[in-house]
C-alpha positions as CSV (number, residue, x, y, z in Angstrom):
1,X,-35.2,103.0,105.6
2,X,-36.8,100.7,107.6
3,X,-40.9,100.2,106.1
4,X,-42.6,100.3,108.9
5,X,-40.4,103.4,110.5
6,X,-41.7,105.1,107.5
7,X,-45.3,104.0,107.7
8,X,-45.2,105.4,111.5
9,X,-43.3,109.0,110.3
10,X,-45.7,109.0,107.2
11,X,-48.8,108.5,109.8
12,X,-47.2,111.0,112.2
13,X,-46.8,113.5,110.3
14,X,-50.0,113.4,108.5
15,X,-51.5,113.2,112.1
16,X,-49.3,117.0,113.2
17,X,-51.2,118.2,109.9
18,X,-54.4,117.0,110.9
19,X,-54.1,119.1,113.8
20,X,-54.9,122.1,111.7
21,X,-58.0,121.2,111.0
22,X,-61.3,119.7,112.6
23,X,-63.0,116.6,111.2
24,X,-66.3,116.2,110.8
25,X,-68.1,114.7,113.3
26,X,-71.2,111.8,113.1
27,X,-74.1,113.8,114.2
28,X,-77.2,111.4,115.1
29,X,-80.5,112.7,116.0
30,X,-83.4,110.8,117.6
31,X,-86.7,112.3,118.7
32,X,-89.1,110.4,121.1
33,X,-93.0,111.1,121.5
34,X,-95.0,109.5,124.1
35,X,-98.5,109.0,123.5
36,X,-99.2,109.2,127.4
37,X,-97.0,113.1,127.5
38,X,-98.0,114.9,124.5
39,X,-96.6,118.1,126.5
40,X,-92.9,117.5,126.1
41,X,-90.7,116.0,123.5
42,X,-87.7,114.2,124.1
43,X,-84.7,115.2,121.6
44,X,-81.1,112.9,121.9
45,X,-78.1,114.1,119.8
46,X,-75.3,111.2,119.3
47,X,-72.1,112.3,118.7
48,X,-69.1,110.4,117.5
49,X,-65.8,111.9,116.2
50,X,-66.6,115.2,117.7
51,X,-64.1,117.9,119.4
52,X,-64.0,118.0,123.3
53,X,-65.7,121.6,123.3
54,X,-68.3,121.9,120.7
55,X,-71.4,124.5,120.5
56,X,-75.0,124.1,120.1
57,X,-77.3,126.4,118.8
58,X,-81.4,126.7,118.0
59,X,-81.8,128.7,114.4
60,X,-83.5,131.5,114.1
61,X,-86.4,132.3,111.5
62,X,-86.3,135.9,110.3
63,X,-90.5,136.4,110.6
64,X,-91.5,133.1,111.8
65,X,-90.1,132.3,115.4
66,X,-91.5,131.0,118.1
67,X,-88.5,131.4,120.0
68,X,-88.9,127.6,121.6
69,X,-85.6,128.5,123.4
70,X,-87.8,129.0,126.1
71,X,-88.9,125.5,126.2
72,X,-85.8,123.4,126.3
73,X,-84.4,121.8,130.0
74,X,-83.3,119.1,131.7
75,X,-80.2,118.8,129.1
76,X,-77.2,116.5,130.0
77,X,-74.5,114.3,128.4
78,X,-74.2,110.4,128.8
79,X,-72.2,108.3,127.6
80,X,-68.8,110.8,127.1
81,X,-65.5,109.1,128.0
82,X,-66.2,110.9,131.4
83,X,-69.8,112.1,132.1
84,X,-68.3,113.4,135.5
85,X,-66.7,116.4,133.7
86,X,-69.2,116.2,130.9
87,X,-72.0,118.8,130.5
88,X,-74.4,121.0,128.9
89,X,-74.1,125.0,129.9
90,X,-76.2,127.5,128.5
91,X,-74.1,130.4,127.0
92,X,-77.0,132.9,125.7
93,X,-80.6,132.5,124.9
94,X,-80.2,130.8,121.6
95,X,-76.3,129.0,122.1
96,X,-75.3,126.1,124.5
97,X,-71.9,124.7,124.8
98,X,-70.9,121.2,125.7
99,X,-68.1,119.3,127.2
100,X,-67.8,115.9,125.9
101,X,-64.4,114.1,127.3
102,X,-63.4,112.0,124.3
103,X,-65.3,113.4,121.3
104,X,-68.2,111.3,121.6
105,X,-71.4,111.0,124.1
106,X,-74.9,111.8,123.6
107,X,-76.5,115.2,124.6
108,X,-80.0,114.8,126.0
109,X,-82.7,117.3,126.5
110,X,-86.6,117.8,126.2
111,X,-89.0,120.6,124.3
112,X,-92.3,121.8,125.9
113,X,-95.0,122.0,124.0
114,X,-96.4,125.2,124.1
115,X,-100.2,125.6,123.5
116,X,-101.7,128.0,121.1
117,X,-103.2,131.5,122.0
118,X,-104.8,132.4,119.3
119,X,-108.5,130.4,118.9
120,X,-107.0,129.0,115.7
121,X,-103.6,127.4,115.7
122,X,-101.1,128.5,113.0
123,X,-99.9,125.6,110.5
124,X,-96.5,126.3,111.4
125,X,-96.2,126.3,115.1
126,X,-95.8,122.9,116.8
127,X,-98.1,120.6,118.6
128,X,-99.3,117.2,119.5
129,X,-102.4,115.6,120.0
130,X,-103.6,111.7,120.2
131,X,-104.0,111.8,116.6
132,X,-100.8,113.4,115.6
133,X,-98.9,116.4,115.3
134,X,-96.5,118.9,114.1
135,X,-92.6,118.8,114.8
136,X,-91.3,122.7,113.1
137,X,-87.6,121.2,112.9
138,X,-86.2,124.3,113.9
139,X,-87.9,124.2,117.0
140,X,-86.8,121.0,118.3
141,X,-83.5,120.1,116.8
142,X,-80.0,122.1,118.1
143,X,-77.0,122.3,115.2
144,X,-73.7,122.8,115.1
145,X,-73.0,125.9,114.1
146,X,-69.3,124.8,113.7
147,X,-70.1,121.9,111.7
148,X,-73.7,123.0,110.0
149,X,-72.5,121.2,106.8
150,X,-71.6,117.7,108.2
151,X,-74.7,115.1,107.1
152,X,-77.1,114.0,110.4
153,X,-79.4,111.2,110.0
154,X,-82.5,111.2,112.4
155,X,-85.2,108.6,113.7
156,X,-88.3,109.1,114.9
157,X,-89.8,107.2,117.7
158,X,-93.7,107.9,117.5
159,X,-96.5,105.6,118.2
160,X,-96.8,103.0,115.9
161,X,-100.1,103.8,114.2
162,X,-99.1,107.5,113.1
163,X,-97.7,108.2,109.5
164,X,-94.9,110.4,109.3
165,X,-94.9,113.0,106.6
166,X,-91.8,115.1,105.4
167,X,-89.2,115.9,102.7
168,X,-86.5,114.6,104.7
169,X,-85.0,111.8,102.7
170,X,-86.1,107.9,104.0
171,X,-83.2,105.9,105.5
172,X,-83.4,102.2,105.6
173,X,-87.0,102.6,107.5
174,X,-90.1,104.6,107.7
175,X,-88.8,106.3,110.6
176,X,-85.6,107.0,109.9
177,X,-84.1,110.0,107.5
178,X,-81.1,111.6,106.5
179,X,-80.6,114.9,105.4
180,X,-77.2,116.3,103.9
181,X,-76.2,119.2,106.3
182,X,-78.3,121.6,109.3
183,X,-79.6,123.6,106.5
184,X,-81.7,120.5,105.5
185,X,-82.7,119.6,108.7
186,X,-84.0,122.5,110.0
187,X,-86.2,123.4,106.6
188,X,-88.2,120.0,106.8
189,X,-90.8,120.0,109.2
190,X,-92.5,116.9,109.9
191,X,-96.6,116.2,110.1
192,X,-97.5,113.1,111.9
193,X,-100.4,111.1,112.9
194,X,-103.6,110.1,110.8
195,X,-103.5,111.1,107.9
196,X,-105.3,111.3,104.6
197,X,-102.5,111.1,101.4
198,X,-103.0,111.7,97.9
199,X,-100.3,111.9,95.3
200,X,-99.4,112.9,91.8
201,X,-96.2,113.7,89.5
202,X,-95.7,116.5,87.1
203,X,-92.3,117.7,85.3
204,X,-90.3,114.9,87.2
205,X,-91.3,115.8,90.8
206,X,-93.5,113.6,93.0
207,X,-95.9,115.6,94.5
208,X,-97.3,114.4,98.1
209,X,-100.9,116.0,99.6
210,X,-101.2,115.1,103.5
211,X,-104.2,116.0,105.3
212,X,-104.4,116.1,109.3
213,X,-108.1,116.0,109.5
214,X,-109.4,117.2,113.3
215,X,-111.9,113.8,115.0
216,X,-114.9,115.8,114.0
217,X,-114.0,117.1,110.5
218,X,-116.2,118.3,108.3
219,X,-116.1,116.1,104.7
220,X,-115.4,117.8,101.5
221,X,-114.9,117.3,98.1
222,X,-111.1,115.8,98.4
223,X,-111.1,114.9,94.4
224,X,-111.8,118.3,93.7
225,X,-109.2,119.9,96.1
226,X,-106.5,117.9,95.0
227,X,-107.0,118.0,91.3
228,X,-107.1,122.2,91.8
229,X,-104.1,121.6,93.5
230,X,-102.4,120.1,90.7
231,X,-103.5,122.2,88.4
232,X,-102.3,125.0,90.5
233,X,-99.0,122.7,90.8
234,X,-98.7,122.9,86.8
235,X,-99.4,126.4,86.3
236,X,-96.7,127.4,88.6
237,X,-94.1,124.8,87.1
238,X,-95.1,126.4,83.4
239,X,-93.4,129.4,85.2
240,X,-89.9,127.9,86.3
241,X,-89.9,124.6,84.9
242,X,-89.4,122.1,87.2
243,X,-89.4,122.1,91.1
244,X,-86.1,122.4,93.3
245,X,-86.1,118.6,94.6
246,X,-87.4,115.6,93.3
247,X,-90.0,115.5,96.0
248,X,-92.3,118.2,97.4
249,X,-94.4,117.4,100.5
250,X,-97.8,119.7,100.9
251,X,-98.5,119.3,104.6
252,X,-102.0,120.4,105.5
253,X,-103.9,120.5,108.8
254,X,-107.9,121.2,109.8
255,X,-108.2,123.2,112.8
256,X,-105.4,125.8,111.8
257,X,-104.8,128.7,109.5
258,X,-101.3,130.5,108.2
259,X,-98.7,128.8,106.7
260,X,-95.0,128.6,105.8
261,X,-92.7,128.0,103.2
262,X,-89.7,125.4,102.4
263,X,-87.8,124.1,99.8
264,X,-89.8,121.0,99.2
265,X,-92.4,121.4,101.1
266,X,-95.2,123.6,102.8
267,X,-96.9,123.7,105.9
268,X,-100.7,124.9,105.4
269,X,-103.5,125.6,107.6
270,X,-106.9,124.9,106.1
271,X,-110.3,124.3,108.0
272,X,-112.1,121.3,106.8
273,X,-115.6,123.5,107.7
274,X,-114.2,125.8,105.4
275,X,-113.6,123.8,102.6
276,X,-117.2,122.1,102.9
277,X,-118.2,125.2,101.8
278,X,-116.0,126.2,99.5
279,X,-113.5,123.8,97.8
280,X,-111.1,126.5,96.8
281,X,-111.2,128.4,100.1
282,X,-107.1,128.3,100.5
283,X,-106.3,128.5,96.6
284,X,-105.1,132.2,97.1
285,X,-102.7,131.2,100.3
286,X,-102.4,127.7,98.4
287,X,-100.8,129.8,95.3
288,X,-99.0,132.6,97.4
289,X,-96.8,129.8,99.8
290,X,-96.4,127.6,96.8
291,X,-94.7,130.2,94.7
292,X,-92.6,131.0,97.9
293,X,-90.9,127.5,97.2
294,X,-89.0,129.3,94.7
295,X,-89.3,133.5,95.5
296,X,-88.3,133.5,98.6
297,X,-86.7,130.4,99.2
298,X,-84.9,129.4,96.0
299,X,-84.6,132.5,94.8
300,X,-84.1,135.3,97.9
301,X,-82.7,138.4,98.7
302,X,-79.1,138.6,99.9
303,X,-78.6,137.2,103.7
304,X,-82.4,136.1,103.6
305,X,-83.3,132.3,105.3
306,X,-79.4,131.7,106.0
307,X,-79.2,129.8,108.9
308,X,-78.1,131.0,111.7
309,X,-78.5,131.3,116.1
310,X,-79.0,135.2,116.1
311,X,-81.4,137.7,114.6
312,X,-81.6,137.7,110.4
313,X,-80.1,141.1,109.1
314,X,-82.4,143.2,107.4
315,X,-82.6,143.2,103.8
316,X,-84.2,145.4,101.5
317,X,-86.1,142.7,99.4
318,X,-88.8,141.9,100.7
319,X,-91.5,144.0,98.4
320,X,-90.1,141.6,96.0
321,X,-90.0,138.3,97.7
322,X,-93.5,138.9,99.3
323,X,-95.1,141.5,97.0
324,X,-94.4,139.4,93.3
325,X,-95.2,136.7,95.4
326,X,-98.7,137.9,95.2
327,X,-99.1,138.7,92.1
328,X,-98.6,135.4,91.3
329,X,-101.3,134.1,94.2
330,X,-103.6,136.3,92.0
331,X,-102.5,135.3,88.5
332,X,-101.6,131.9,88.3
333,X,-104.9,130.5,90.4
334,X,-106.2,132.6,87.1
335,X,-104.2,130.4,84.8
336,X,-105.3,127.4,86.0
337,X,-108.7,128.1,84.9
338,X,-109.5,128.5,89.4
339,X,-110.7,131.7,89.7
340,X,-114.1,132.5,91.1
341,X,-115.4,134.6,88.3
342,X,-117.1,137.3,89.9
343,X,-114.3,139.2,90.6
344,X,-112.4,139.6,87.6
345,X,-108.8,140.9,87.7
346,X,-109.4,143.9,86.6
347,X,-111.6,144.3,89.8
348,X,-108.8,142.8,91.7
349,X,-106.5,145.5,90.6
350,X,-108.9,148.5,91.3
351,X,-109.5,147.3,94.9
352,X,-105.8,146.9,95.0
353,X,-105.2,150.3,94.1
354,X,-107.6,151.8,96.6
355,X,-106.5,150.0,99.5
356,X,-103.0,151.2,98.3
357,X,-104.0,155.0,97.4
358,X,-105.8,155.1,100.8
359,X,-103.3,153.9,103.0
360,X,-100.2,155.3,105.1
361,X,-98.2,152.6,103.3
362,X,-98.0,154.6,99.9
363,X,-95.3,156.8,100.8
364,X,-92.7,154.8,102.6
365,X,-90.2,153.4,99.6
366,X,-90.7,149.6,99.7
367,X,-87.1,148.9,99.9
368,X,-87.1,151.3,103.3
369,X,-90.3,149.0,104.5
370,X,-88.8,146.4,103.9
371,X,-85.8,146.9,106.2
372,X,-88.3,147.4,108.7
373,X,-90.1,144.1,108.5
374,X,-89.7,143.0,112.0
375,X,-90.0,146.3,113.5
376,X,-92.8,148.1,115.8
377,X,-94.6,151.2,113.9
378,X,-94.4,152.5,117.1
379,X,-90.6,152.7,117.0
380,X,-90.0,152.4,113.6
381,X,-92.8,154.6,110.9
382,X,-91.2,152.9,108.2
383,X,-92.6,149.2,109.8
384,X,-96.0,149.4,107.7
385,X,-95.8,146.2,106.2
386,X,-96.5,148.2,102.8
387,X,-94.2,146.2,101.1
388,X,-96.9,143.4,100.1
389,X,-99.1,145.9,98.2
390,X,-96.0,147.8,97.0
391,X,-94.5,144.6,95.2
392,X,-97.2,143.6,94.0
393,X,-98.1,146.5,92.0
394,X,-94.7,146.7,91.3
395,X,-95.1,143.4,90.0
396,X,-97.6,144.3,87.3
397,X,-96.0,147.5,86.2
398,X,-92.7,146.0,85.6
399,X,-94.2,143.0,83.5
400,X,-96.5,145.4,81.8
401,X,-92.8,147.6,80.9
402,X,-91.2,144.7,80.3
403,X,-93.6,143.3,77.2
404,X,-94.0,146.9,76.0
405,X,-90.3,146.9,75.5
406,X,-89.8,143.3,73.9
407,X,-93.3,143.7,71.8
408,X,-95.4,140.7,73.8
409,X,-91.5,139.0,73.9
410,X,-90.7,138.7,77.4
411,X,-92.6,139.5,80.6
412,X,-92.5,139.1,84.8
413,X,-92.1,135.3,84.0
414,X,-89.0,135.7,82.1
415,X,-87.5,137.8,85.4
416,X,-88.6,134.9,87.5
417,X,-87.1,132.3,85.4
418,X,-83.8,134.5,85.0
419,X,-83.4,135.0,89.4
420,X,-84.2,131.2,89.5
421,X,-81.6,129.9,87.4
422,X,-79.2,132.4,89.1
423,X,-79.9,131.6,92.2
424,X,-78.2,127.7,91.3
425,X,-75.2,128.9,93.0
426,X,-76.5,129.7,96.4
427,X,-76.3,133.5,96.3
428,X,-78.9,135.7,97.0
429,X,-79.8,139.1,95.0
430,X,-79.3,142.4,95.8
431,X,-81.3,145.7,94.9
432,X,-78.3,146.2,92.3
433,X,-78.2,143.3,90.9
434,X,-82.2,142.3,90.6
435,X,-82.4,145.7,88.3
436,X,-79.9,144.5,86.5
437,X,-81.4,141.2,85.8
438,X,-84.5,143.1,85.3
439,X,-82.7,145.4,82.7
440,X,-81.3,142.6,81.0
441,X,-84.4,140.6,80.6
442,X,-86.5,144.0,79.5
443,X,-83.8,145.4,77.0
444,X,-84.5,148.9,78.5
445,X,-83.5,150.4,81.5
446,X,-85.8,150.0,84.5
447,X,-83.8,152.8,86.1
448,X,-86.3,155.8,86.9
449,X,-88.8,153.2,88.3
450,X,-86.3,151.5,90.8
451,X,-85.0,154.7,91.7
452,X,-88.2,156.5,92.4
453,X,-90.6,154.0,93.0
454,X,-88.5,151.4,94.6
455,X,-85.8,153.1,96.4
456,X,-88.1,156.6,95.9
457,X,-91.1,157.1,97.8
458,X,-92.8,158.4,94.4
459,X,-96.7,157.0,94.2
460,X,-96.1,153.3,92.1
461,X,-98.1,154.1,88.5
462,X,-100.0,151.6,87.7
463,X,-101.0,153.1,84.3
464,X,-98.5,151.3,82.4
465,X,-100.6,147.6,83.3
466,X,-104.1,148.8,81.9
467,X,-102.6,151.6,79.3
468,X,-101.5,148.7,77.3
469,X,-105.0,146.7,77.7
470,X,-106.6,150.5,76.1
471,X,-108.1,151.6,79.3
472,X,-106.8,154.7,81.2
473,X,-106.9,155.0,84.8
474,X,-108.8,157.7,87.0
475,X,-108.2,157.7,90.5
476,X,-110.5,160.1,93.0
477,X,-112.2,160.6,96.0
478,X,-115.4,159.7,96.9
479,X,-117.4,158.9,99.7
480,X,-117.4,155.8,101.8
481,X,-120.6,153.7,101.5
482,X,-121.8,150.4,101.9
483,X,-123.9,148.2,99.1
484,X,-127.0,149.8,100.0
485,X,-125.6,153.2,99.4
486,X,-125.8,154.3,103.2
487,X,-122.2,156.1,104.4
488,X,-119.8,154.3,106.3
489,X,-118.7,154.9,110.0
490,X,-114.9,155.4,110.0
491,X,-113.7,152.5,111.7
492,X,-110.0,153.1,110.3
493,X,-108.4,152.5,113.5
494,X,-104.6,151.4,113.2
495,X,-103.4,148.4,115.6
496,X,-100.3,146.8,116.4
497,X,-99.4,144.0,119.2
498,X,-96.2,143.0,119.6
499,X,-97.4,139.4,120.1
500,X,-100.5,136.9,120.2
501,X,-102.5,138.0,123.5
502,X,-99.8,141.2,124.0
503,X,-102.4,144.5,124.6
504,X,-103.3,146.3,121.5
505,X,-101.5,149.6,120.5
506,X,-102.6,152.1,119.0
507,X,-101.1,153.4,115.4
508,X,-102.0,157.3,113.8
509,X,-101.4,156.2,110.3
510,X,-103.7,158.6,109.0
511,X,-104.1,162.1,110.1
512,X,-107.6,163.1,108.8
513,X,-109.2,159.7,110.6
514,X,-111.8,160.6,113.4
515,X,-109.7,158.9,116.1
516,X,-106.7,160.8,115.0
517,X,-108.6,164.1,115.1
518,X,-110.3,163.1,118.5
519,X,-107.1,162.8,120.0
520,X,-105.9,159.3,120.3
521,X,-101.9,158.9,119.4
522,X,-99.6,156.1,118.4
523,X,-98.6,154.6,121.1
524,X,-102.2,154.8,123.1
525,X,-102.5,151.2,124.5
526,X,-106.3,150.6,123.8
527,X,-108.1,149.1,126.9
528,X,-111.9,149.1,126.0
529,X,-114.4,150.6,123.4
530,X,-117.9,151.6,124.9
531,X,-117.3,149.7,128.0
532,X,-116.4,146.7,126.0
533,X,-112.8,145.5,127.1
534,X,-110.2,144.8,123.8
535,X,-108.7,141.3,124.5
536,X,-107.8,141.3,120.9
537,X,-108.6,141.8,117.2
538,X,-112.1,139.8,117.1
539,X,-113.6,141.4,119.8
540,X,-112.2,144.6,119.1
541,X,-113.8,144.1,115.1
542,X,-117.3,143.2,116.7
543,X,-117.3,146.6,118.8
544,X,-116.4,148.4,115.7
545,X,-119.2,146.7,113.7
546,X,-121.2,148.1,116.3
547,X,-120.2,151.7,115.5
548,X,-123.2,154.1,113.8
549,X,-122.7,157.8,112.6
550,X,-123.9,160.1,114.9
551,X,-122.6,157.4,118.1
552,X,-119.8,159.0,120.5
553,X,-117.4,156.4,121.2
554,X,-116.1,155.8,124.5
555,X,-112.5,154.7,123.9
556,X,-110.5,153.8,127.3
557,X,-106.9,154.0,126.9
558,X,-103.9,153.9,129.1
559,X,-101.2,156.7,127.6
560,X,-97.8,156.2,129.2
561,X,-99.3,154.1,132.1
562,X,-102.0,156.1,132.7
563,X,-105.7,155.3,132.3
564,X,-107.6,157.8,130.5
565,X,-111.2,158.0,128.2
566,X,-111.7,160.1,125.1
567,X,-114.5,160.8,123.2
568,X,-115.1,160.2,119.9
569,X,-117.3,161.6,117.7
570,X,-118.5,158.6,114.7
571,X,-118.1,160.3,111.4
572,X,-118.3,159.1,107.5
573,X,-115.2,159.6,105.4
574,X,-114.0,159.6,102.0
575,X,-112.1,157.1,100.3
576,X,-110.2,156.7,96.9
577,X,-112.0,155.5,93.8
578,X,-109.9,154.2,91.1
579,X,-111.9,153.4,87.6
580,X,-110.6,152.3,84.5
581,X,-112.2,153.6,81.5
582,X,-112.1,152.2,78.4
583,X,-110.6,154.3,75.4
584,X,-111.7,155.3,72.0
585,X,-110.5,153.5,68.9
586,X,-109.5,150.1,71.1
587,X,-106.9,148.1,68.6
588,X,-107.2,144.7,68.3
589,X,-103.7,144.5,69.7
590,X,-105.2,146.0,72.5
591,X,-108.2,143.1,73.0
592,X,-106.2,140.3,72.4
593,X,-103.9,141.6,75.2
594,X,-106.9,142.5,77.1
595,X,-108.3,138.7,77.1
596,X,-104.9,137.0,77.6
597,X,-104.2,139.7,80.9
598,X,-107.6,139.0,82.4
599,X,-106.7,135.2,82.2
600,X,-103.8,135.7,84.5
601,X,-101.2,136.3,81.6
């Protein structure tokens, strides 16, 4: 046979096969600020080796969406091998679909900026000011949902002077990153302008602080803050081990407060005012969004973070995720040696228990409030949010279980480090299958509590944490008073807005409050309280400040459209008092545990 007749029918027929499948395309990103528009950002996608049709699509967070779909115009494709029948057309709120003649072109569009509404910004939404900014990747950046795990490089075109700060890989230049897939992309948001860097290494990962201080911050103790930091850092990696990249990015701003998880990094809100006052004022948050690194992230429930262009599913894990999550904001600050004193954890644990015995929260299963994470109580009774205070109670009773069984052994930590190396293979957990890690690491079964107290709406029991310290636990009722002994208004008036400056509705959560019996009902929007209008939670916290027993209040309401007033009477209430009192004949097992718990172990 003739060589080059079966080069050409070698070639040919590989080229029929490759007709079966789709190769990856080159996937460029570029992102221009201009100094003189900091309203609008300027996004370019280049596209080589690409199908004719391809889809484009903005991700969607499962709690933390700013839905910047709303933002995005003027997109159009250049450069195609015929922009006359190339184009961008939008085919739902989150999905675009573009022709590009030839496979190749780039797709151009721009992001508004939206401003703020509440008076301080949240670390996680974007914005830009002369002195930098933030870009949330997810908000600015379109994937491929057909191609999500094809590599993308990006460069940044930002005014000179600004650093740019994120745990995207560097690429040849400081403004120019690659990341291996959409996943990557979209987790890694970026913090840019002046800013303040401080850095340290612990268990092989290179630790990065960057602060975003406002023009007129307030100075603070920075040696201090960091070096809390990284003892916070190693008090969390005694936990797990080591961190899940080589690099982790904290990425701090003045002027804002919230935050939000990633894999290697963390976006944090922290007022420089605040910390003037108070070096340690974020430690808590600090500790809870920190640990989210790896529960939540790393390690998460099944279907949880998975990127995609519609709304998450629901899972059940969330008491987990967020509720352990905070019993380790508590404990490992504790750890550290960070704790503010005064309130030991003991203390912590009683007012824990009160807020939780005194709350509508205690009798919806956590794994049902979970499911309801995103929902309105006004729709949905199980959308209490409970979940927090369930898991981390939970939290403490399974640990406490847990060394009971293995005699000081094993604990909460060992369940942590179990789910993390688990989770190497992607995967998330499942109710199933994190009680059966949990039985495996406890030796025991865990059953009756997951089943009751977990799946069960039975009230989570506590005495199991301070039984083994050789304290028992008394919970009553008593009533509400301030420090001065004088009884408190009943100001227990449940809220819910569906969004920052949507009205204020009201929720019933508890039958036997004043408002309840005066006869406001969920679903009441509330309009003004003695003549003062509601705008929104501060004002509506200073007109209930104002409240004195023995006051009428005036509460102006709109029910189904229409305006009405009620009266109500100001009344004292009772609340739940949980002590823990100390037993006869205390072992010394029973002290040394004692100490070791109240250090955060």
């Amino acid at each position: 046979m003739n060589p080059t007749r079966s080069w050409l029918a070698l070639n040919a027929g590989l080229l029929m096969a490759g007709l079966a499948f789709s190769p990856q395309p080159t996937i460029a990103y570029s992102l221009r600020i201009d100094p003189d528009h900091l309203d609008v950002v300027e996004v370019a996608i280049r596209l080589d080796n690409a199908p004719n049709t391809l889809r484009l699509a903005m991700k969607v967070h499962p709690e933390y969406d700013a839905k910047y779909w709303r933002y995005l115009d003027s997109a159009r494709v250049e450069g195609s091998a015929n922009d006359s029948k190339a184009g961008v057309a939008r085919e739902d709120s989150t999905l675009w679909r573009v022709s590009l003649p030839g496979g190749h072109g780039t797709v151009y569009y721009r992001i508004h900026i939206q401003p703020d509404k509440n008076p301080v910004r949240r670390a996680w939404r974007p914005f830009l000011r002369p002195s930098g900014g933030l870009i949330n990747s997810p908000d600015f950046f379109l994937y491929l949902p057909d191609f999500a795990n094809a590599p993308v490089t990006l460069r940044l075109d930002v005014p000179a002077e600004w650093h740019i700060a994120t745990a995207l890989e560097p690429h040849g230049t400081p403004a120019r990153f690659v990341a291996p897939n959409a996943a990557a992309l979209l987790d890694a948001p970026i913090l840019l302008g002046d800013l303040r860097e401080w850095q340290f290494r612990d268990r092989g990962t290179a630790f990065h602080v960057l602060y975003w201080p406002l023009p007129n911050a307030t100075p603070f103790d920075t040696t201090a803050f960091v070096d809390e930091l990284r003892r916070l850092t190693a008090s969390t990696l005694d936990v797990f081990g080591r961190a899940p990249s080589p690099s982790f990015f904290f990425l701090i701003q003045d002027g804002a407060d919230d935050a939000l998880e990633h894999r290697a990094s963390v976006t944090l809100g922290v007022q420089s005012a605040e910390l003037a006052r108070n070096p340690r004022a974020s430690l808590e948050q600090m500790a809870h969004e920190f640990f989210h690194t790896w529960n939540l992230v790393a390690i998460h429930p099944d279907n949880y973070l998975e990127l995609s262009y519609q709304a998450a599913r629901r899972t059940t894990g969330l008491w987990w995720g967020e509720g352990v999550t905070l019993y380790y904001a508590d404990a490992l600050p504790r750890r550290a040696g960070l704790m503010d004193t005064t309130e030991s954890r003991l203390d912590h644990l009683a007012d824990l228990l009160q807020y939780y015995h005194g709350s509508w929260t205690a009798r919806i299963p956590p794994e049902r409030a979970s499911l309801a994470f995103e929902d309105s109580p006004i729709a949905n009774p199980d959308a209490t949010g409970g979940y927090y205070t369930q898991g981390e109670l939970l939290g403490g009773e399974i640990d406490a279980l847990v060394r009971d069984s293995t005699h000081e052994a094993r604990g909460l930590d060992d369940i942590m480090r179990a789910l993390y190396r688990q989770s190497a293979n992607g995967r998330g957990y499942t109710s199933a299958t994190l009680e059966a890690l949990a039985d495996s690491v406890c030796g025991c079964r865990l059953q009756q509590l997951f089943a009751t107290q977990v799946r069960g709406n039975a009230l989570i029991d506590a005495a199991p944490i301070v039984a083994r310290l050789g304290y028992k636990m008394v919970v009553d009722t008593v009533a509400a008073i301030d420090s001065a002994g004088a009884p408190l208004p009943d100001r227990r008036l449940g809220l819910y807005s569906a969004a920052d400056g949507a009205p204020l509705i009201i929720v019933v959560n508890n039958p036997a409050t004043a408002w309840r019996m005066a006869g406001l009902r969920t679903g009441d929007e509330l309009v003004a309280l003695n003549d003062v209008a509601i705008a929104g939670y501060d004002n509506l916290h200073a007109a209930l400040d104002a409240l004195r027993i023995g006051d009428t209040a005036a509460v102006d309401i709109r029910r189904a459209g229409v305006p009405m007033r009620i009266h109500a009477p100001v009344l004292g209430y009772a609340r739940p008092r949980v002590r823990f009192l100390e037993v006869t004949d205390v072992t010394s097992e029973q002290q040394a545990r004692r100490v070791r718990w109240l250090g955060g172990w």
